[in-house]
C-alpha positions as CSV (number, residue, x, y, z in Angstrom):
1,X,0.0,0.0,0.0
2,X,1.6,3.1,-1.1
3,X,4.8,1.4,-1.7
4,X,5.0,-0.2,1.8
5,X,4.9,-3.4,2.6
6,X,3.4,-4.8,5.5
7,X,4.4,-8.7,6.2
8,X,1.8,-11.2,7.8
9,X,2.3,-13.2,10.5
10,X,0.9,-16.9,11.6
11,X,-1.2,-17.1,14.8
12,X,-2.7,-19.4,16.5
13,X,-5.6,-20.0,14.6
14,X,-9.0,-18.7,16.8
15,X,-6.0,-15.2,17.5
16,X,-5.7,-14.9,13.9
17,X,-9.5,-15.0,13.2
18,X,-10.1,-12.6,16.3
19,X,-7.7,-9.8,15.1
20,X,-9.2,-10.5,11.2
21,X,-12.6,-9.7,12.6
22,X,-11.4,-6.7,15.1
23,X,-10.0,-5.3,12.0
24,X,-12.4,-5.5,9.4
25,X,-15.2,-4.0,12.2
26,X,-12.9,-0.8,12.3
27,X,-12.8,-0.8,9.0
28,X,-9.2,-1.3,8.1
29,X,-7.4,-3.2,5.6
30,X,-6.9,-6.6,6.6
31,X,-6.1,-10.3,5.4
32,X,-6.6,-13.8,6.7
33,X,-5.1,-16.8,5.3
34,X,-6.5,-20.4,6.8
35,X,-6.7,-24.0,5.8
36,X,-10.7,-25.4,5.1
37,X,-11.8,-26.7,8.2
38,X,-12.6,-30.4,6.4
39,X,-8.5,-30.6,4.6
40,X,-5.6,-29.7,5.1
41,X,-5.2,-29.9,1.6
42,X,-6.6,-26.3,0.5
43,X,-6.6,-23.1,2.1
44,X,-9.1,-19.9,2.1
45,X,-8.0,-16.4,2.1
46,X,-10.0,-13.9,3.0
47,X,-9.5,-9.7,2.6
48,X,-11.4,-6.3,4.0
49,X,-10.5,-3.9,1.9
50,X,-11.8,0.1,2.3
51,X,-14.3,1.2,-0.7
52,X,-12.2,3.1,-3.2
53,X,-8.6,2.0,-1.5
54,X,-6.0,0.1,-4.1
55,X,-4.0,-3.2,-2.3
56,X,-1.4,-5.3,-3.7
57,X,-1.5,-8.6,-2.2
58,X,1.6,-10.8,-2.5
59,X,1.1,-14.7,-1.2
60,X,4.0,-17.2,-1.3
61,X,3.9,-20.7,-0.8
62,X,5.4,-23.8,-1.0
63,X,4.2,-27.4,-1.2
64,X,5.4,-31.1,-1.6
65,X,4.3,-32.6,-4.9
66,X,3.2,-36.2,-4.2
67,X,4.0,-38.9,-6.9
68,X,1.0,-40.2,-8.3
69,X,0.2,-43.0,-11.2
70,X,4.7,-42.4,-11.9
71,X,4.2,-38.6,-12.2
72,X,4.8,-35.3,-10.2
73,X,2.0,-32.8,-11.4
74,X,1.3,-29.2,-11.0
75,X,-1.8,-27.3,-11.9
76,X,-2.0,-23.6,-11.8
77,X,-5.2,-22.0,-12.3
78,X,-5.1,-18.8,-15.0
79,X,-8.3,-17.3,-14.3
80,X,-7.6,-13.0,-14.5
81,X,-11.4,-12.7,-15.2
82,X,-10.3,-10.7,-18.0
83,X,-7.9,-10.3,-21.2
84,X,-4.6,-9.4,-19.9
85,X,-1.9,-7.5,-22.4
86,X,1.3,-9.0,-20.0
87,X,0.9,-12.4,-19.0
88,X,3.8,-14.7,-18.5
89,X,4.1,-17.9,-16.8
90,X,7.4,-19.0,-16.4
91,X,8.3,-22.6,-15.0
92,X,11.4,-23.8,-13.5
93,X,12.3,-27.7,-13.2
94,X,15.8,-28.7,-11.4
95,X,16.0,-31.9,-10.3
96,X,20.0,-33.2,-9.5
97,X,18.8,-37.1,-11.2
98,X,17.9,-35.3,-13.9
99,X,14.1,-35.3,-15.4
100,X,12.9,-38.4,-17.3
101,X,10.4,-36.7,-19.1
102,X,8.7,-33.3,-19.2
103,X,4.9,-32.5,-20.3
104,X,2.8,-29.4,-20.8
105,X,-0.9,-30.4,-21.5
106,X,-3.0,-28.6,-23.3
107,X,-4.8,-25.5,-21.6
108,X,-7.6,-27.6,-19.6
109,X,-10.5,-25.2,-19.6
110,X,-13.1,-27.3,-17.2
111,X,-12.2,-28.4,-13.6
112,X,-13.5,-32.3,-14.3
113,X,-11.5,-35.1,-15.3
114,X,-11.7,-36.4,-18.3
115,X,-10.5,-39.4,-20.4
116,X,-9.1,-37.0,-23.0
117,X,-6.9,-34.3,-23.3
118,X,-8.6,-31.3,-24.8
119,X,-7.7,-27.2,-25.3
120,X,-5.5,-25.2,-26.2
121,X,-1.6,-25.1,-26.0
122,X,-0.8,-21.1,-25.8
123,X,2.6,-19.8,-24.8
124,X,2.8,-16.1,-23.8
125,X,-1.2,-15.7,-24.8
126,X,-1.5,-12.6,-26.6
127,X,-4.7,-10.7,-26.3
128,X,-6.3,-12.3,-29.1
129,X,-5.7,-15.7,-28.1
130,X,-7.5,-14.9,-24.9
131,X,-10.4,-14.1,-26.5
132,X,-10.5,-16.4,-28.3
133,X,-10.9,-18.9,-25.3
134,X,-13.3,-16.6,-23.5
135,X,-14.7,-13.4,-23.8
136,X,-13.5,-12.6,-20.0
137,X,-9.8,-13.8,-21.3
138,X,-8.3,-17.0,-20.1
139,X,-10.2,-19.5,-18.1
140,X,-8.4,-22.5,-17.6
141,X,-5.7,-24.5,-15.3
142,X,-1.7,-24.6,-17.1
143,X,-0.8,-28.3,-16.1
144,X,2.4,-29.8,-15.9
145,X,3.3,-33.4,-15.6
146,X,7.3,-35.0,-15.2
147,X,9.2,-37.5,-13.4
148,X,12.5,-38.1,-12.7
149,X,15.5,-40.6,-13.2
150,X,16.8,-43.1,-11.5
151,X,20.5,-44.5,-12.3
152,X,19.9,-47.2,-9.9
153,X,17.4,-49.4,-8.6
154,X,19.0,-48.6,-5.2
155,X,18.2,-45.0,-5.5
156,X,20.2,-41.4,-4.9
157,X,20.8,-39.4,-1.7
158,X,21.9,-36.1,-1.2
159,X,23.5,-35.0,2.3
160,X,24.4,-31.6,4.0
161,X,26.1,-29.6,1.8
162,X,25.9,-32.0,-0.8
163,X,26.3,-36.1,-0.4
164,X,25.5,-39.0,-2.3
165,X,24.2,-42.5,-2.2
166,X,22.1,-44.7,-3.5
167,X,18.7,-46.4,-1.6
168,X,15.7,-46.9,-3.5
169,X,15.0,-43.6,-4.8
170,X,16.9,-40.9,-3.4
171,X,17.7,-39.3,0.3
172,X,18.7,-35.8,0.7
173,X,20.3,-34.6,3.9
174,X,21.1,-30.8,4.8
175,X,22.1,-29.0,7.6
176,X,22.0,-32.1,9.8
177,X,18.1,-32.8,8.2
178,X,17.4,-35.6,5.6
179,X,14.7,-36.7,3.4
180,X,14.6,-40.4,2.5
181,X,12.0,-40.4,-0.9
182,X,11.3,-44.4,-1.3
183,X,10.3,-45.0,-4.9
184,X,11.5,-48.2,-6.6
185,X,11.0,-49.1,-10.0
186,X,10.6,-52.2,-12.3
187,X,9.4,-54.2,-9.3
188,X,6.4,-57.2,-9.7
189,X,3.3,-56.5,-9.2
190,X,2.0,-58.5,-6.1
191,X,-1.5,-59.8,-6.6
192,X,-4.4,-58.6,-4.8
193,X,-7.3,-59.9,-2.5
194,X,-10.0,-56.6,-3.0
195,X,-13.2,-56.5,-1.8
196,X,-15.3,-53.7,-3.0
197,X,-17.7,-52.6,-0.4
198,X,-20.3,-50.3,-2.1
199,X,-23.1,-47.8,0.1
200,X,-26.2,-48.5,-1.7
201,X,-28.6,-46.7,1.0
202,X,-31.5,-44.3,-0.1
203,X,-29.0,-41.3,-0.5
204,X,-27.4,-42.8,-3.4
205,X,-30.6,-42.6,-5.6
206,X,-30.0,-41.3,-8.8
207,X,-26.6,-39.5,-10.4
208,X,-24.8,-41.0,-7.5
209,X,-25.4,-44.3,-7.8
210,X,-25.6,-44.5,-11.3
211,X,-21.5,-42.8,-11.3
212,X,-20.7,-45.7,-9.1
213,X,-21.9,-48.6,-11.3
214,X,-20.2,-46.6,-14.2
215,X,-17.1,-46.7,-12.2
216,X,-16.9,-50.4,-10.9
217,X,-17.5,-51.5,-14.6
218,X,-14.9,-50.4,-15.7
219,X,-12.4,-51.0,-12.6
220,X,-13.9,-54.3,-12.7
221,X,-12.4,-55.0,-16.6
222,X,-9.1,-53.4,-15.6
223,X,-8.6,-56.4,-12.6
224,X,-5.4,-58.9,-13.1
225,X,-6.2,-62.3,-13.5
226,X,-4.0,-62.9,-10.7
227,X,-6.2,-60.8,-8.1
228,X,-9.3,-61.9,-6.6
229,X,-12.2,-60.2,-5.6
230,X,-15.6,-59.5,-3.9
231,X,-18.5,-56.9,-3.9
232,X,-20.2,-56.0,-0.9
233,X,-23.5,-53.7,-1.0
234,X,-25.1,-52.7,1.6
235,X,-27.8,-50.3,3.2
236,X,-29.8,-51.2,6.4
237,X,-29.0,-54.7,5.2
238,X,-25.6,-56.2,3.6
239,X,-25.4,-58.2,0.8
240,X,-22.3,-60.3,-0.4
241,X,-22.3,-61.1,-4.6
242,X,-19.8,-64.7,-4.0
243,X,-20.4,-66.1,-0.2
244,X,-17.8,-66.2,2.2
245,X,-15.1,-65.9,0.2
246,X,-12.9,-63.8,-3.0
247,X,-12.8,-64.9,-6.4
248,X,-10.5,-65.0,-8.6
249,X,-10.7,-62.5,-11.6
250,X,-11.5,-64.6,-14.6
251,X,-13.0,-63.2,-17.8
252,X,-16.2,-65.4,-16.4
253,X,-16.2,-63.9,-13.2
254,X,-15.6,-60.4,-13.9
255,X,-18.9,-60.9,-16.7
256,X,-21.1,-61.9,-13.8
257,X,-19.6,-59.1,-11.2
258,X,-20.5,-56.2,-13.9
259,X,-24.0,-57.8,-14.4
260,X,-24.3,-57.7,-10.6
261,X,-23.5,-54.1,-10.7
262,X,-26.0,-53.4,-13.1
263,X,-29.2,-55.0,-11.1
264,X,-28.1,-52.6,-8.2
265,X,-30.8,-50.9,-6.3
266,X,-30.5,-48.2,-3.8
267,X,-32.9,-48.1,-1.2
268,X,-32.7,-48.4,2.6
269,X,-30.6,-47.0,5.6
270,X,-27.0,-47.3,6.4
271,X,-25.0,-50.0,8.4
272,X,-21.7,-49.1,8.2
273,X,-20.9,-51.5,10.7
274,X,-22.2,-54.6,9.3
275,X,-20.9,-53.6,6.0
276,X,-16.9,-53.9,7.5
277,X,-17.5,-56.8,9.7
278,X,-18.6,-58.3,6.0
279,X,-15.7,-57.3,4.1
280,X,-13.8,-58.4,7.3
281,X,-14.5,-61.9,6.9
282,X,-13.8,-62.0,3.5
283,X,-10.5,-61.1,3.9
284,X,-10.0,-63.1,7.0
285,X,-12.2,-66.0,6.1
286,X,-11.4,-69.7,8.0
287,X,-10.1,-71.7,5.5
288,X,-7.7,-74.3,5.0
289,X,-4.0,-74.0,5.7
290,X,-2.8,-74.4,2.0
291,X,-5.8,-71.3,0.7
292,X,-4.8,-69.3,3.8
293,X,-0.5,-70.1,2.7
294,X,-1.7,-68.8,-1.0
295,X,-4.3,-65.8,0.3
296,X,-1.1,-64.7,2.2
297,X,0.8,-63.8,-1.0
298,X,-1.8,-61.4,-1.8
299,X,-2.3,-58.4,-0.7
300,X,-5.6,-57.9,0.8
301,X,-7.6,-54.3,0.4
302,X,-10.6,-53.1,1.4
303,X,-12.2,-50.2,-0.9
304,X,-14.9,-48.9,1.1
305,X,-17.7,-46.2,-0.1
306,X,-20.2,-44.2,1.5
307,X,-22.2,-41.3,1.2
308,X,-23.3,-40.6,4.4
309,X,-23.6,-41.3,7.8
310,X,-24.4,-44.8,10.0
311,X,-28.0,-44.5,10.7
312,X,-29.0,-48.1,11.9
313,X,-27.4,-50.5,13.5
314,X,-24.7,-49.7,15.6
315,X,-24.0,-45.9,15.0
316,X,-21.4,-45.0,17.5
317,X,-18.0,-44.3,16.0
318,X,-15.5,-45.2,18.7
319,X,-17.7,-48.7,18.7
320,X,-17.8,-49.1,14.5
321,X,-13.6,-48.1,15.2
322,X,-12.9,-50.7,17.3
323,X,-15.1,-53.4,15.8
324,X,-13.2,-52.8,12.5
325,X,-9.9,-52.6,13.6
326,X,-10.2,-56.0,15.8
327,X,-11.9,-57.9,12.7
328,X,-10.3,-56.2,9.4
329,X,-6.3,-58.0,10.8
330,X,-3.5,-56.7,8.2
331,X,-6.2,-55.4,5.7
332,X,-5.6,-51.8,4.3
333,X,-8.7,-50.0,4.3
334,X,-9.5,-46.9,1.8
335,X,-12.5,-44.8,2.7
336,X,-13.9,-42.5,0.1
337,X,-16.2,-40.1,1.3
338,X,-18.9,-39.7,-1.5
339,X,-20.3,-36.1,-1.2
340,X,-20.3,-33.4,1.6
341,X,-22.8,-35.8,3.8
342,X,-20.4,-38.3,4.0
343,X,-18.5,-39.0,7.4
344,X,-15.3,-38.1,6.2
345,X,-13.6,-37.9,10.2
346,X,-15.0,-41.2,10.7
347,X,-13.6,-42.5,7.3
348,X,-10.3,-41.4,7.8
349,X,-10.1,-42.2,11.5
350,X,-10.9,-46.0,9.7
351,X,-8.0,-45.8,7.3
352,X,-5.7,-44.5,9.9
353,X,-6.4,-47.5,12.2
354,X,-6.3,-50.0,9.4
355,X,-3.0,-49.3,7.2
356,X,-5.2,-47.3,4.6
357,X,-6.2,-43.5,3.7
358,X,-9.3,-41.4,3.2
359,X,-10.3,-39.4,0.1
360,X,-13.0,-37.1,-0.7
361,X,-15.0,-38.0,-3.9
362,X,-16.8,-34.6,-5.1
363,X,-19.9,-34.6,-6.3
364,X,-20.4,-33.7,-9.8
365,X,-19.9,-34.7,-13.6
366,X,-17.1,-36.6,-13.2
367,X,-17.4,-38.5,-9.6
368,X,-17.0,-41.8,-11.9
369,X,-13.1,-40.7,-12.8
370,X,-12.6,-39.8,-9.4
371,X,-13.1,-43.1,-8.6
372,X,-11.8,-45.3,-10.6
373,X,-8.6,-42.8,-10.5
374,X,-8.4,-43.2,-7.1
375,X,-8.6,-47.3,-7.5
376,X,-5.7,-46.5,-10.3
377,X,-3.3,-45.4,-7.6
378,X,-3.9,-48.9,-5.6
379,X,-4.3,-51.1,-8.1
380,X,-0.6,-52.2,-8.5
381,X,0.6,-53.0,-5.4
382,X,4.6,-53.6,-5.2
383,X,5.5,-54.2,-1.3
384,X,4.0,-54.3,1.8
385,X,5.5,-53.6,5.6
386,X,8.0,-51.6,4.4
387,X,10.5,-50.1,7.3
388,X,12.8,-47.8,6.4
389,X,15.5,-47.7,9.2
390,X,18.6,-45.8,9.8
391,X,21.3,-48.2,12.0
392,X,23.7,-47.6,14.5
393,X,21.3,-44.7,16.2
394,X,23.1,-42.5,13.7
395,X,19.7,-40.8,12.9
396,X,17.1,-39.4,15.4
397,X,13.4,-37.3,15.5
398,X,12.5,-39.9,12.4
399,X,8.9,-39.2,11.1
400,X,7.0,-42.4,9.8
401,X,9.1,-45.1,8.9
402,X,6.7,-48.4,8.7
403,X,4.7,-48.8,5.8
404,X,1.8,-51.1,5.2
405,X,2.1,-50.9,1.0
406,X,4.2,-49.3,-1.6
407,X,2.0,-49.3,-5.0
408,X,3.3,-48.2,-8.1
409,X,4.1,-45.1,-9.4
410,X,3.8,-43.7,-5.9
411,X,5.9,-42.8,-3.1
412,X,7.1,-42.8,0.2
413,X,9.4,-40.1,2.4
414,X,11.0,-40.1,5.1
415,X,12.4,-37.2,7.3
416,X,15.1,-36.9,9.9
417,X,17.7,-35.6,11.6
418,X,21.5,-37.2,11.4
419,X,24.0,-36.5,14.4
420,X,26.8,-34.4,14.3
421,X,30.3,-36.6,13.2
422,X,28.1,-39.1,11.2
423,X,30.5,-39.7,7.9
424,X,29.0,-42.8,7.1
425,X,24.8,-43.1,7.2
426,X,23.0,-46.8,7.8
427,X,20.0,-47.3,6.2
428,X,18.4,-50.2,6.1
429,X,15.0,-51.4,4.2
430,X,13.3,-54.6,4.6
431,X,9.2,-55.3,3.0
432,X,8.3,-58.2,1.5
433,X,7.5,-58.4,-2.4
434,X,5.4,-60.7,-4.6
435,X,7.6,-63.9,-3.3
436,X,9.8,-63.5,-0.3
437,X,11.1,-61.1,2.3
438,X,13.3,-59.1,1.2
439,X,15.9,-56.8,3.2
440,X,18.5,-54.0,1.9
441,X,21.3,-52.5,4.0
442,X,23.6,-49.7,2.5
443,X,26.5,-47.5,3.6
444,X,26.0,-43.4,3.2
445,X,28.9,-42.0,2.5
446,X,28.3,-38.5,3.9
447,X,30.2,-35.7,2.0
448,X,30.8,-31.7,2.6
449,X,31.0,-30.1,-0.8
450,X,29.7,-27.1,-1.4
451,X,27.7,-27.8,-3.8
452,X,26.5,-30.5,-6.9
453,X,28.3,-29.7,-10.4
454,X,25.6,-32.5,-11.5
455,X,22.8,-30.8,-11.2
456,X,20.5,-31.5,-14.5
457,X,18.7,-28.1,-14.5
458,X,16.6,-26.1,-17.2
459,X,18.5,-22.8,-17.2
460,X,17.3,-22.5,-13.7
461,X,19.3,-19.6,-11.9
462,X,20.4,-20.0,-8.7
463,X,21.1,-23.8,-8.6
464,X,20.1,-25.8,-5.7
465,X,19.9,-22.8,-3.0
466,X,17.0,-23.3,-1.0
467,X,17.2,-26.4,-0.4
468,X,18.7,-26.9,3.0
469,X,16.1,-24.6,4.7
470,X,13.5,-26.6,2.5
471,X,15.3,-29.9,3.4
472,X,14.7,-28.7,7.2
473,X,11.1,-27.5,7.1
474,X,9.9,-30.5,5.1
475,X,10.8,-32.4,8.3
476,X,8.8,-30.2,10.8
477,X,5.6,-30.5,8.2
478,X,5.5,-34.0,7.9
479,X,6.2,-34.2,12.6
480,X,3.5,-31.6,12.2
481,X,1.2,-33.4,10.0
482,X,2.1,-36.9,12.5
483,X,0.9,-34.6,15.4
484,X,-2.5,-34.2,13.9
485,X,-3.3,-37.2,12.9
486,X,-2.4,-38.5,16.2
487,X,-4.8,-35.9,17.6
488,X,-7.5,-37.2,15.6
489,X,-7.4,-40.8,16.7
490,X,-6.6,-39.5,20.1
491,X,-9.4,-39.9,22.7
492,X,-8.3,-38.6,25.5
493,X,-8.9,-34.9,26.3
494,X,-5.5,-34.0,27.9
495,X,-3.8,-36.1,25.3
496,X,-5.6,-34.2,22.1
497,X,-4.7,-30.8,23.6
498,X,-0.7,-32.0,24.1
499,X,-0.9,-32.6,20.7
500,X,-2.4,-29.5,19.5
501,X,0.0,-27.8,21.5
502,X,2.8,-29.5,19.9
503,X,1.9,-29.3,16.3
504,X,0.9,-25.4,16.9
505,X,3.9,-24.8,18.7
506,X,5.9,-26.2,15.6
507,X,3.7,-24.2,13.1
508,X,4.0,-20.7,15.0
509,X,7.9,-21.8,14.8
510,X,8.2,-22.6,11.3
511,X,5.2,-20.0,9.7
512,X,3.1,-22.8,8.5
513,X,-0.9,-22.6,8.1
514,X,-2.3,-25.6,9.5
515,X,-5.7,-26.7,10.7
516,X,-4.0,-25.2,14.4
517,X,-2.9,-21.7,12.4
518,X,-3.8,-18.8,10.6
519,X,-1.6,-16.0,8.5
520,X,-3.1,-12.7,9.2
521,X,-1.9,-9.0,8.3
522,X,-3.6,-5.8,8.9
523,X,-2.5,-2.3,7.7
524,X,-1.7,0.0,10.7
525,X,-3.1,3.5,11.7
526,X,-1.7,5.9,10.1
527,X,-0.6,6.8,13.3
528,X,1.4,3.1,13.8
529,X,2.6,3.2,10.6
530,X,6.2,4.3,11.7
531,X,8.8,3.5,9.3
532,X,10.7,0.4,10.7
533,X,12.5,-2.5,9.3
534,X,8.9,-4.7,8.5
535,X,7.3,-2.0,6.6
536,X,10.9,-0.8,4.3
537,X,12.0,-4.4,3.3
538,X,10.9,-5.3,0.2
539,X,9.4,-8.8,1.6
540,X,6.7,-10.5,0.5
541,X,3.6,-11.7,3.0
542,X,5.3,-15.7,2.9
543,X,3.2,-18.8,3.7
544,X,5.5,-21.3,4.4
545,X,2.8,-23.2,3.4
546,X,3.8,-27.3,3.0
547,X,0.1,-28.4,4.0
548,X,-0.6,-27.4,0.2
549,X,-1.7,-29.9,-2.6
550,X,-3.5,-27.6,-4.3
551,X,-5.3,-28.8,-7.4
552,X,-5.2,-25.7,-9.2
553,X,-3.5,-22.4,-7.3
554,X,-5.3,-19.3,-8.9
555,X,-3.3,-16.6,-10.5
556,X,-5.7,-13.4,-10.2
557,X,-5.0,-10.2,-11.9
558,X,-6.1,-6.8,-13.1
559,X,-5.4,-4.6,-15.9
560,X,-3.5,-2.3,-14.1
561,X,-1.6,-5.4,-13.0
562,X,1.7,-6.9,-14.9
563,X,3.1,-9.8,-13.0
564,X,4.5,-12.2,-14.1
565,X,3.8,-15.9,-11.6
566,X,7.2,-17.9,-11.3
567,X,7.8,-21.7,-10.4
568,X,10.7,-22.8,-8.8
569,X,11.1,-26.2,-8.7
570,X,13.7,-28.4,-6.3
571,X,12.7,-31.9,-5.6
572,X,9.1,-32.0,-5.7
573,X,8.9,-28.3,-4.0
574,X,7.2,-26.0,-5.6
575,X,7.3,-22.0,-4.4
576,X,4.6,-19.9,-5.6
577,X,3.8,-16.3,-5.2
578,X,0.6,-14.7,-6.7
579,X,0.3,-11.2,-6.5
580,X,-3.0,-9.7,-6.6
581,X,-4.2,-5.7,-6.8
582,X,-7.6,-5.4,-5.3
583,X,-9.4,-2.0,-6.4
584,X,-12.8,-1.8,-4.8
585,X,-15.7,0.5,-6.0
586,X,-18.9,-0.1,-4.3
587,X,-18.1,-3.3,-1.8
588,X,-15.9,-3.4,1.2
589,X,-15.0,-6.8,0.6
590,X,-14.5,-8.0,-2.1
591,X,-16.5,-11.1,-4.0
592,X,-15.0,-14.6,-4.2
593,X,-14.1,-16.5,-7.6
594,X,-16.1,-20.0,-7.5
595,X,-13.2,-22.1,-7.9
596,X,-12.2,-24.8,-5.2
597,X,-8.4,-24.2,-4.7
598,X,-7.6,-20.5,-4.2
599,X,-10.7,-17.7,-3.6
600,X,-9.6,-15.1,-6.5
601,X,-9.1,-11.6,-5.1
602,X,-10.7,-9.2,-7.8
């Protein structure tokens, strides 16, 4: 504001909300940055601006790319609301293992997936192109897919100031902080026992039901004939397609399973728990010792959907918890959380106690491709138990290093911290593939350069800088992210709030915006706005922001705005900074742009 900047700060989160609110009453120019209550995974911002005043808003960020299907991806939202005579998007890739391959997809101009890729491909629009997409200019999310190389099945690790070594993907260690990324290639694929459990209650009448069906008919055609299989439906009464057991995932049987899908009905109430106690003994079933010695080599998964709530039956959550977890063994449950009514806590307080994760399936056009892409990313399983350990008690503060499944084209990280005088780094990895245990031990050698001649960048300026403090941070966001989820299947009270107190304690530390935090900044009184050191420096308002995994970050801009948006990539982290100028006429705050991701600041 009239060339000054003022820099936000992270509060606790209710503080941050309270001096948002005190501000905006007196009328003064505020902003509020906060994660959606429901994911950690977006964030909203919020401004009070005066009527007729002009604001710059800056916003920086960074985030972890996860690997998904063998792909990082990024998808930027270009949505000015209007043509724009300087726009320029300028990515940045550098990865030291160099980049296996690199791909810009067309301009995607509609939210939903789709089997196809479809728009337009524009570099540096120029006015005309940009009405020629849209009468309001561009509308449309820039996407970028790549992956990296490996030279060795082993992997790549980077230490300090820089070091080298090879583990199954790549570990990077800086200032006395690793990260351990675990993605193997060119492994089997380890057959699967996956039972298919399917809410078919009243609430799924009509689009929903009807996506569903769409969906398992076509993950149904994509099983391996070496997996077998099971559907469970179920409302205020459960239904199993084969009795008391999985079948396997002949041409034969996967023609009868899609006709089942087709005579589907929903009617009815919900029994969650019935349905999992179901799907339990499936995957548990008591059996012979030679099926139960060849059931072992598969991999058993429970894909469980629902729309809503339990209504019938036995309805407490704590109750449906700990019936699940006693009855479901070494299963790894998925939850996916059809809709807004869906119990999404109770879903992913199910994964978390049963080796599995919860997602969110939206409702709209194309809830059948979020499905079935979700079933894409656990289809292919590759190893189970994996532990990742570092020997010798050379390593300490070690997030999460016991996994129940590695499936491919995904990934796994680790975090840490190595003690002073290590030289040489332990690591060991054992998990168990499609035919034996298996267990890796390797030697770190831990090296002091200053830097990586190797580095296989794009004409990226400034190398690897960065990365240490990036290196250091990424640990505190995945002890944060631990913190919470322990909080969430915590229930004691005194317990939860040590938690919350930890992991907000971490995030005031480190400037993060968590479900715990807030970023907040409000313009001072004329008569506080003495010059000092926050207001001269040229420094951005930073969100330190690793709970990001933003589908589309929006890029919001005015005509009286030229700025360009720069990506700058180092190992899966991405740092963005939108800059927006909000110039109000009538309203005192200004309205908010539709899309999920970022609210656009106009």
């Amino acid at each position: 504001s009239n060339g000054k900047v003022y820099v936000a700060q992270v509060k606790e989160r209710a503080a941050a909300r309270k001096i948002y609110d005190a501000a905006k009453k007196q009328g003064k120019t505020a902003g509020l940055v906060a994660t959606k209550s429901r994911e950690i995974e977006k964030f909203r911002v919020a401004v009070s601006v005066p009527p007729g005043a002009r604001m710059s808003f800056s916003l920086s960020y960074e985030e972890l790319l996860p690997r998904r299907l063998g792909r990082y991806e990024l998808s930027l939202g270009l949505r000015p609301g209007q043509a724009v005579q300087n726009l320029t998007l300028d990515v940045c890739i550098t990865e030291r293992t160099g980049i296996s391959f690199i791909k810009v997809l067309p301009l995607k101009t509609t939210r939903l997936l789709s089997n196809t890729a479809k728009g337009k491909h524009l570099t540096d629009p120029t006015l005309q192109q940009q009405n020629s997409v849209s009468s309001k200019g561009l509308d449309a999310d820039f996407v970028i897919q790549y992956d990296v190389n490996l030279r060795d099945l082993i992997g790549d690790v980077q230490v300090s100031s820089i070091f080298h070594f090879w583990l199954l993907k790549h570990t990077n260690v800086y200032d006395g902080y690793f990260v351990h990324y675990f993605a193997p290639r060119g492994l089997p694929v380890v057959p699967k026992d996956v039972i298919f459990v399917i809410d078919v209650s009243g609430s799924m009448i009509g689009t929903k039901i009807k996506q569903t069906k769409q969906a398992m008919t076509t993950i149904l055609g994509d099983l391996r004939e070496g997996d077998h299989f099971n559907i469970i439906t179920f409302s205020d009464k459960v239904h199993t397609w084969k009795k008391g057991r999985t079948v396997r995932a002949t041409r034969n049987n996967v023609r009868d399973a899609k006709d089942f899908v087709k005579r589907i009905i929903a009617e009815g109430w919900t029994n969650i728990n019935a349905a999992l106690l179901s799907a339990a003994q499936l995957v548990n079933p008591p059996s012979s010792g030679s099926s139960n010695l060849l059931s072992s080599r598969r991999v058993p998964l429970v894909i469980f959907l629902t729309d809503g709530e339990a209504t019938i039956g036995v309805t407490a959550g704590d109750t449906i918890l700990s019936n699940a977890k006693k009855a479901l063994g070494s299963a790894s449950l998925f939850g996916l959380a059809f809709g807004d009514d869906a119990d999404f806590l109770l879903l992913k307080r199910l994964a978390l106690d049963n080796r599995g994760v919860a997602r969110m399936v939206y409702e709209d056009a194309d809830a059948a491709l979020q499905l079935k892409g979700f079933y894409d990313e656990v289809a292919s399983p590759l190893l189970s138990d994996i532990q990742l350990s570092y020997l010798d008690d050379q390593a300490f503060d070690i997030t999460r290093s016991l996994f129940p499944n590695y499936f491919q084209g995904s990934e796994l990280v680790v975090t840490g911290r190595v003690r002073p005088g290590v030289k040489d780094l332990k690591v060991s990895m054992s998990a168990t593939d499609s035919k034996q245990h298996v267990k890796i031990e390797n030697d770190v050698l831990i090296s002091h350069a200053k830097g990586d001649e190797s580095v296989d960048s794009l004409d990226c300026s400034g190398g690897l800088e960065g990365i240490s403090s990036f290196v250091h941070r990424l640990w505190a966001y995945f002890t944060i992210k631990e913190l919470l989820l322990a909080k969430l299947n915590a229930t004691d009270p005194a317990t939860q709030r040590l938690l919350a107190d930890k992991a907000t304690n971490l995030s005031l530390k480190y400037n993060f915006v968590t479900p715990v935090t807030s970023l907040v900044v409000v313009k001072p009184d004329a008569d506080e706005a003495a010059p000092s050191p926050t207001t001269r420096q040229r420094t951005t308002a930073h969100l330190l922001q690793m709970f990001l995994s933003l589908e589309s970050p929006l890029l919001c801009l005015s005509s009286r705005l030229r700025s360009p948006l720069r990506h700058r990539h180092r190992h899966r982290l991405w740092k963005t900074t939108t800059q927006t100028q909000a110039l109000t006429q009538t309203s005192a705050s200004p309205p908010w742009c539709r899309p999920p991701s970022l609210p656009c600041l106009v």
